[in-house]
FIZAFI-879071 format. One line per 3 residues: their letters; for each residue x, y, z of N, C-alpha, C, O. Coordinates in nm, 2 decimals. Last residue first. Example, Ala and Ser with C-alpha at 12.3 -4.5 7.8 and 13.67 -1.06 7.14 Angstrom:
REM residues 2
SA = 1.28 -0.22 0.71 1.37 -0.11 0.71 1.29 0.00 0.79 1.34 0.11 0.80 | 1.32 -0.57 0.78 1.23 -0.45 0.78 1.32 -0.33 0.78 1.42 -0.33 0.85
***
This chain:
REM residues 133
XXX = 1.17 1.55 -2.24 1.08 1.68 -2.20 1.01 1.57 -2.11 0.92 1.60 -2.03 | 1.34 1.41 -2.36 1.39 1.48 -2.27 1.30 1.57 -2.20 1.34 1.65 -2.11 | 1.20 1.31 -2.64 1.34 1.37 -2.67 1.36 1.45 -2.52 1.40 1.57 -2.54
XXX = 0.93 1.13 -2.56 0.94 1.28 -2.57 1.07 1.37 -2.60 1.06 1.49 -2.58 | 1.08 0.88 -2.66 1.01 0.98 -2.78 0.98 1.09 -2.75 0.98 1.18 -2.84 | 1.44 0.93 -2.55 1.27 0.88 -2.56 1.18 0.93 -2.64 1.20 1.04 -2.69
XXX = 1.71 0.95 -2.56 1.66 0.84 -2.59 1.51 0.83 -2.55 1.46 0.72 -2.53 | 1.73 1.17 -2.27 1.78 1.12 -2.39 1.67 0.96 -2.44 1.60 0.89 -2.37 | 1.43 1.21 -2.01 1.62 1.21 -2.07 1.60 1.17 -2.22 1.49 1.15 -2.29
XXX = 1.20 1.26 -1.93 1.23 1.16 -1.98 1.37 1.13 -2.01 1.41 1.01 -2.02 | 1.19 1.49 -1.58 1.13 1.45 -1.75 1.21 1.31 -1.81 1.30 1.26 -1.73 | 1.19 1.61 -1.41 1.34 1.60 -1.50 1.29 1.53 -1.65 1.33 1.53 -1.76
XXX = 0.95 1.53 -1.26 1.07 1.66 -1.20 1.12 1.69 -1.38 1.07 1.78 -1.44 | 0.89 1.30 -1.27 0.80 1.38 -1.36 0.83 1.50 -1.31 0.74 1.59 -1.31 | 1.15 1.17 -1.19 1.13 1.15 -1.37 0.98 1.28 -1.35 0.97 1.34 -1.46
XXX = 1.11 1.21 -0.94 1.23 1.25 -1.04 1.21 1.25 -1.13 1.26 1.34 -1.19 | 0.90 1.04 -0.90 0.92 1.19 -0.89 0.97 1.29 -0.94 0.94 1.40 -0.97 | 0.98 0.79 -0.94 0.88 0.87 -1.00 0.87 0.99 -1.01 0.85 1.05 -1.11
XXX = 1.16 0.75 -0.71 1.19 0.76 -0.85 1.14 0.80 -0.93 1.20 0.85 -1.02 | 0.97 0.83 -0.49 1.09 0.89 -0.51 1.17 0.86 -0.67 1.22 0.95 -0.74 | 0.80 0.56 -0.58 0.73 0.68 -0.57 0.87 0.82 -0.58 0.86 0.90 -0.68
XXX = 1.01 0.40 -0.49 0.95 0.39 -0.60 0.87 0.48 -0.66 0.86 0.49 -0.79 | 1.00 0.45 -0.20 1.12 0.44 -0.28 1.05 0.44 -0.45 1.10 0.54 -0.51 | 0.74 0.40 -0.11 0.80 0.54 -0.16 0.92 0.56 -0.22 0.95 0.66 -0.28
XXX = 0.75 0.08 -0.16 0.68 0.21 -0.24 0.68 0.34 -0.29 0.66 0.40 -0.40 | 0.90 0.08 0.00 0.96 0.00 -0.13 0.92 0.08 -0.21 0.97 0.13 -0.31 | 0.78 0.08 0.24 0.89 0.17 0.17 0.96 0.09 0.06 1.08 0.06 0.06
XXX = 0.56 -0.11 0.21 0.58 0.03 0.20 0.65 0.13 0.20 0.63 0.24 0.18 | 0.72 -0.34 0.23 0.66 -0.30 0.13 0.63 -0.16 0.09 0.67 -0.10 -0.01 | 0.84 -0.34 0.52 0.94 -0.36 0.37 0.88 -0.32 0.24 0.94 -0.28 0.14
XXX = 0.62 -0.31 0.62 0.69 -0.21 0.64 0.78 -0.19 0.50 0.80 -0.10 0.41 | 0.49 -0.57 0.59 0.41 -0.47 0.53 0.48 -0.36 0.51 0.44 -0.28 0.42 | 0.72 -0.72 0.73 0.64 -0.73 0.53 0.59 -0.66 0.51 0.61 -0.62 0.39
XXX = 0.64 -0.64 1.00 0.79 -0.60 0.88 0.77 -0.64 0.75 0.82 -0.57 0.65 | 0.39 -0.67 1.10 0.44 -0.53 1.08 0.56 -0.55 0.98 0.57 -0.48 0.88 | 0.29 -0.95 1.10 0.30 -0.86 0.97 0.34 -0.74 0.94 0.35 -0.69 0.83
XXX = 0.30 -0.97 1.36 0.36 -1.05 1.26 0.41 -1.06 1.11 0.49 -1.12 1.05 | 0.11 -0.83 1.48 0.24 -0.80 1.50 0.32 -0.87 1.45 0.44 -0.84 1.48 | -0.14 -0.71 1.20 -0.09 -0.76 1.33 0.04 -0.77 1.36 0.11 -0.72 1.27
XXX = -0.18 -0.38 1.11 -0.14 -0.51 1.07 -0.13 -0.56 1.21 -0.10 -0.50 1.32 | -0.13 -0.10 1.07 -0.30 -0.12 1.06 -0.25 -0.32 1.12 -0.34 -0.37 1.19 | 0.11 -0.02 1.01 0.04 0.07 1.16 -0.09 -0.04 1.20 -0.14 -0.06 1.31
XXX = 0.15 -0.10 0.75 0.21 -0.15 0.82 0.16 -0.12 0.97 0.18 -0.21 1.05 | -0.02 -0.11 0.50 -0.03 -0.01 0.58 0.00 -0.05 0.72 -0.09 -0.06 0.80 | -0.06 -0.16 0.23 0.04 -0.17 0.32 0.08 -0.08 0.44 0.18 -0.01 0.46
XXX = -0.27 -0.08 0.10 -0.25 -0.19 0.11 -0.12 -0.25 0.15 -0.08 -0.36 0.11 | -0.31 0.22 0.14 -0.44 0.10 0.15 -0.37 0.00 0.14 -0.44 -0.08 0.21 | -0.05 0.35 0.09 -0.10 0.33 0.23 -0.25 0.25 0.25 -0.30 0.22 0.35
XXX = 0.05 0.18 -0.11 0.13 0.20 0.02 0.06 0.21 0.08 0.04 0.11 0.15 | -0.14 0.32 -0.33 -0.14 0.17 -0.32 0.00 0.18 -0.12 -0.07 0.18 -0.02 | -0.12 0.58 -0.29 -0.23 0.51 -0.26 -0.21 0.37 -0.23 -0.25 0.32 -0.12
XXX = 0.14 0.59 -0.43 0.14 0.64 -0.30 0.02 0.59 -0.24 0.04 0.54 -0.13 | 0.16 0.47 -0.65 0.22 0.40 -0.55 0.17 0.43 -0.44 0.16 0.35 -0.34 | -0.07 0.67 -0.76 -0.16 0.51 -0.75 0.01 0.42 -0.64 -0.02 0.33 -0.56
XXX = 0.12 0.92 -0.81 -0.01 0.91 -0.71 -0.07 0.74 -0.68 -0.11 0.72 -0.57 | 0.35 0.76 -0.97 0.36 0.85 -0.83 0.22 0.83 -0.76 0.20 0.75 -0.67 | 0.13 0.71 -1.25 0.23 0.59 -1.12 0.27 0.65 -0.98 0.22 0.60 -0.88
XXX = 0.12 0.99 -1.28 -0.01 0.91 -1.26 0.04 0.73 -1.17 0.00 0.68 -1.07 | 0.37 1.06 -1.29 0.30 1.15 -1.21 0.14 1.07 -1.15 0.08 1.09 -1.05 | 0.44 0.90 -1.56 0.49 0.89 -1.42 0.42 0.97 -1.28 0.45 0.92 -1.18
XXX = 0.28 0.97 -1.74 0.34 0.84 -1.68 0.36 0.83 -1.58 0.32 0.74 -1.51 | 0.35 1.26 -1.74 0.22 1.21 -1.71 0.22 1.09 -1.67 0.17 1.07 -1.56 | 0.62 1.26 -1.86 0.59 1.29 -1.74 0.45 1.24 -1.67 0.45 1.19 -1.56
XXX = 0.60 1.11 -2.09 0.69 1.05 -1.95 0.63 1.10 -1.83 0.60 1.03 -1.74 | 0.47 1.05 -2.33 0.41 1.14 -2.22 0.46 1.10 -2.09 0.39 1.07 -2.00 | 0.73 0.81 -2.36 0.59 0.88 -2.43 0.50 0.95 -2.34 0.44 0.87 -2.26
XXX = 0.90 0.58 -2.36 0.96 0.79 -2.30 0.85 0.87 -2.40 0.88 0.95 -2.48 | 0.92 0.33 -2.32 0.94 0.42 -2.44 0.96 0.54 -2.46 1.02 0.60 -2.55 | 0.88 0.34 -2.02 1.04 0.25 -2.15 1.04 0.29 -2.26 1.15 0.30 -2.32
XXX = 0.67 0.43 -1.96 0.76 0.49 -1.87 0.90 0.43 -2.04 0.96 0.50 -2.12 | 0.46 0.33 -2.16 0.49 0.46 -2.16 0.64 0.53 -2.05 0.69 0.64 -2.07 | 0.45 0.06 -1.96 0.53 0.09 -2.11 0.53 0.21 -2.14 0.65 0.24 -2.16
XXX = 0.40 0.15 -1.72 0.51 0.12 -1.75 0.56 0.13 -1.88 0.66 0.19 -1.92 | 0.11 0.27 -1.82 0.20 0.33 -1.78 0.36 0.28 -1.73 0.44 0.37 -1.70 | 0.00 0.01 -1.86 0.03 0.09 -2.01 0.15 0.22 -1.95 0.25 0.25 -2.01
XXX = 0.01 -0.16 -1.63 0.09 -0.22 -1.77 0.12 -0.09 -1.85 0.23 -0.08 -1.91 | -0.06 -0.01 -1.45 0.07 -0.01 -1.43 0.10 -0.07 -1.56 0.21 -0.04 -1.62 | -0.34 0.07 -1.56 -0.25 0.16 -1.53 -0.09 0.14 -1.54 0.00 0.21 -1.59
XXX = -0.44 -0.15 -1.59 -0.45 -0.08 -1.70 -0.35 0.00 -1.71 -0.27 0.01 -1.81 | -0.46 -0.30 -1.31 -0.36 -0.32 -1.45 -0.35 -0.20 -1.57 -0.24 -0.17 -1.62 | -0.62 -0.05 -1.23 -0.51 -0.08 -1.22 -0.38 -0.17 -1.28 -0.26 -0.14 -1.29
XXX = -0.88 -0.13 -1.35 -0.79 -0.01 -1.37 -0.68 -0.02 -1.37 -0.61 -0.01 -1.48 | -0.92 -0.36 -1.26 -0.91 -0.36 -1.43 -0.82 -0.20 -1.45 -0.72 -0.18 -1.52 | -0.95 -0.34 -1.02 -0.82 -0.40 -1.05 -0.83 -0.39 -1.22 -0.73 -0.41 -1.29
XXX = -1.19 -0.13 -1.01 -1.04 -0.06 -0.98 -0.97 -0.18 -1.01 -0.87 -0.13 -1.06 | -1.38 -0.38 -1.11 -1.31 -0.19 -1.20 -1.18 -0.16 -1.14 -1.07 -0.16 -1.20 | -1.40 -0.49 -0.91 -1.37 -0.52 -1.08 -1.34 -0.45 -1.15 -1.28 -0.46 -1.25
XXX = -1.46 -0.34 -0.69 -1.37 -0.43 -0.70 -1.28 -0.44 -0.81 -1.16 -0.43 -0.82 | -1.63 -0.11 -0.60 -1.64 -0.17 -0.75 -1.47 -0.22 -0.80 -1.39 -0.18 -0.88 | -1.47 0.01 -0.27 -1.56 -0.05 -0.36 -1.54 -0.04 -0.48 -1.45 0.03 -0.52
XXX = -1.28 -0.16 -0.06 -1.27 -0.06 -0.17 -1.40 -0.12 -0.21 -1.44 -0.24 -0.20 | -1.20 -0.38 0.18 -1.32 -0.28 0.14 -1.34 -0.19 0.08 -1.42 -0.12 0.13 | -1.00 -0.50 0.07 -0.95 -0.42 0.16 -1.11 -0.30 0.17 -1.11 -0.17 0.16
XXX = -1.13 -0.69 -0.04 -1.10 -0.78 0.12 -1.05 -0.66 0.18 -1.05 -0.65 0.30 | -1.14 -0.59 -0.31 -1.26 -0.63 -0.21 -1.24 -0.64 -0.05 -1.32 -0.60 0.04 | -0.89 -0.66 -0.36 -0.90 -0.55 -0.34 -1.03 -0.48 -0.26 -1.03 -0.39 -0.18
XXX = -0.91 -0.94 -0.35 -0.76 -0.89 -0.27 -0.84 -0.71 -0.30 -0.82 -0.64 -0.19 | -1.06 -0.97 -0.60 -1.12 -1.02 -0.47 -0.99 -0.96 -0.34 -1.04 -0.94 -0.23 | -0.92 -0.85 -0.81 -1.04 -0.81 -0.74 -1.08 -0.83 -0.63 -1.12 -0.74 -0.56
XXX = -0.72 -1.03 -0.80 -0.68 -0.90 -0.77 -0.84 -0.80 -0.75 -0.85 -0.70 -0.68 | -0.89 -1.20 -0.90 -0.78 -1.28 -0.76 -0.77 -1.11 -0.73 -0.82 -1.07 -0.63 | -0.98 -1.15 -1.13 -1.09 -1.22 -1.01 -1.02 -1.22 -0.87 -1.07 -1.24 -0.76
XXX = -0.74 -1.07 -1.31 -0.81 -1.00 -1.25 -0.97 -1.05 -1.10 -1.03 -0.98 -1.02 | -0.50 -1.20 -1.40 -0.53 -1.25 -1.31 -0.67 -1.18 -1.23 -0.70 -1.21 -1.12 | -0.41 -1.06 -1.64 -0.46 -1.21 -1.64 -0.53 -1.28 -1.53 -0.60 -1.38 -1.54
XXX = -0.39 -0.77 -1.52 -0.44 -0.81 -1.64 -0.49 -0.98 -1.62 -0.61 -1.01 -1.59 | -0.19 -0.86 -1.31 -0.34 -0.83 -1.23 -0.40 -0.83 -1.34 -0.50 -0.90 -1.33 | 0.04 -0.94 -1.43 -0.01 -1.03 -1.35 -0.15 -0.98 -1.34 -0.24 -1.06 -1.38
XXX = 0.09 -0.68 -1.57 0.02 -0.77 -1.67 -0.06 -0.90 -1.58 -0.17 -0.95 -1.61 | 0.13 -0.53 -1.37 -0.03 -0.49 -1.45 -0.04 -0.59 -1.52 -0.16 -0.62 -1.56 | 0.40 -0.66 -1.24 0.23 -0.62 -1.20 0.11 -0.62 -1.27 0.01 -0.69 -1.25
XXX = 0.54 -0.58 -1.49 0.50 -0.76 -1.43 0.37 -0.73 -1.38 0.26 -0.76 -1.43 | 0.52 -0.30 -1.53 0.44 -0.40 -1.60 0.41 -0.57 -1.57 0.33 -0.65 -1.60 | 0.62 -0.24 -1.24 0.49 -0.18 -1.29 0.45 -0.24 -1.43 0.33 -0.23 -1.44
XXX = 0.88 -0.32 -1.28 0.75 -0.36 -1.15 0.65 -0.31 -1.20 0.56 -0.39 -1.19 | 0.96 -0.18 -1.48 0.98 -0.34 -1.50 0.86 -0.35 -1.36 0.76 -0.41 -1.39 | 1.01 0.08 -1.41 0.91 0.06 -1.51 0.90 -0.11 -1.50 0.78 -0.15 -1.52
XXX = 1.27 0.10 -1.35 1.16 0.20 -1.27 1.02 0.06 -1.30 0.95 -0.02 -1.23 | 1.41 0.06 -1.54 1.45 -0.06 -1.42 1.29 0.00 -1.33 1.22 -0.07 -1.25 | 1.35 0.23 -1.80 1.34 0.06 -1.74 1.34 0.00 -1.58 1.28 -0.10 -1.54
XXX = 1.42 0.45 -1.66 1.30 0.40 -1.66 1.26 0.25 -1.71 1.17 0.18 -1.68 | 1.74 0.40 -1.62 1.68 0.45 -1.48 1.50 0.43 -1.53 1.43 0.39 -1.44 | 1.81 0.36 -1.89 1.85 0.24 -1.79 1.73 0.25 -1.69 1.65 0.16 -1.67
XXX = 1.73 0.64 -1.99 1.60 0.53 -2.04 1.68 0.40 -1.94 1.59 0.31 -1.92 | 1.95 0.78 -1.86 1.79 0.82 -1.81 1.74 0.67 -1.87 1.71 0.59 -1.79 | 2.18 0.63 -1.90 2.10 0.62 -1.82 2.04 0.65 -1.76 2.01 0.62 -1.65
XXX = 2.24 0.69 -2.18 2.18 0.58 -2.17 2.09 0.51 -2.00 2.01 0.42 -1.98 | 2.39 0.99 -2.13 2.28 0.94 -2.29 2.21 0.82 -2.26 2.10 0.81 -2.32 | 2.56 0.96 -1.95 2.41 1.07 -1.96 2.34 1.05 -2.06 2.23 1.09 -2.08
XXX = 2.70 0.77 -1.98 2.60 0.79 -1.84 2.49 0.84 -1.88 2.38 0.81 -1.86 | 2.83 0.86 -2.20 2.73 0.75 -2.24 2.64 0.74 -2.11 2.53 0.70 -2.12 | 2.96 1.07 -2.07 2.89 1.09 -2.21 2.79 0.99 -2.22 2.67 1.02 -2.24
X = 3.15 0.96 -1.90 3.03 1.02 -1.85 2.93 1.05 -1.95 2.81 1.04 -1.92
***
């Protein structure tokens, strides 16, 4: 149980953390595509929020794996899953062929958002530079 508790807080923000940098780095490289996908959901200044948003999930995953201002990391991921769920999977809003992709999505989200949670509940664990805070 010794090595549970010493290696699987930083296991549990890795595995958290791995969707949130593929993402930011995809929307980083790919920002005209994730602009225009953000456009299509009528947000306004397109090019900013997907620049944000990479910004967000690349640096705040890596902050989630190194265990550097964990909690804020995560508290700032928590609020952008929970937005991101309901603007852009908002399973109620969709045609009848889209209700179950969009459903699978948005509780993927709060699932993901519930892991977040925990960590800016419980803080980083062992093994991070905030040492558990």
């Amino acid at each position: 149980m010794a090595v549970l508790e010493r290696f699987g807080p930083l296991a549990g923000r890795i595995l958290i953390a791995i969707i949130f940098i593929v993402a930011g780095y995809g929307k980083a490289v790919g920002l005209s595509g994730t602009a225009g996908y953000i456009a299509s959901k009528g947000l306004p200044l397109p090019e900013l929020l997907a620049a944000g948003a990479a910004a967000l999930e690349l640096g705040g995953g890596i902050l989630l794996v190194v265990g550097w201002k964990t909690r804020w990391a995560a508290a700032a991921l928590f609020g952008f899953t929970l937005l991101t769920a309901l603007i852009f999977h908002a399973f109620w809003a969709v045609p009848p062929e889209m209700v179950q992709n969009q459903t699978i999505h948005f509780m993927k989200n709060l699932a993901m958002a519930g892991g977040l949670l925990y960590v800016v509940v419980h803080g980083s664990g062992p093994l991070a530079i905030d040492d558990g805070k």
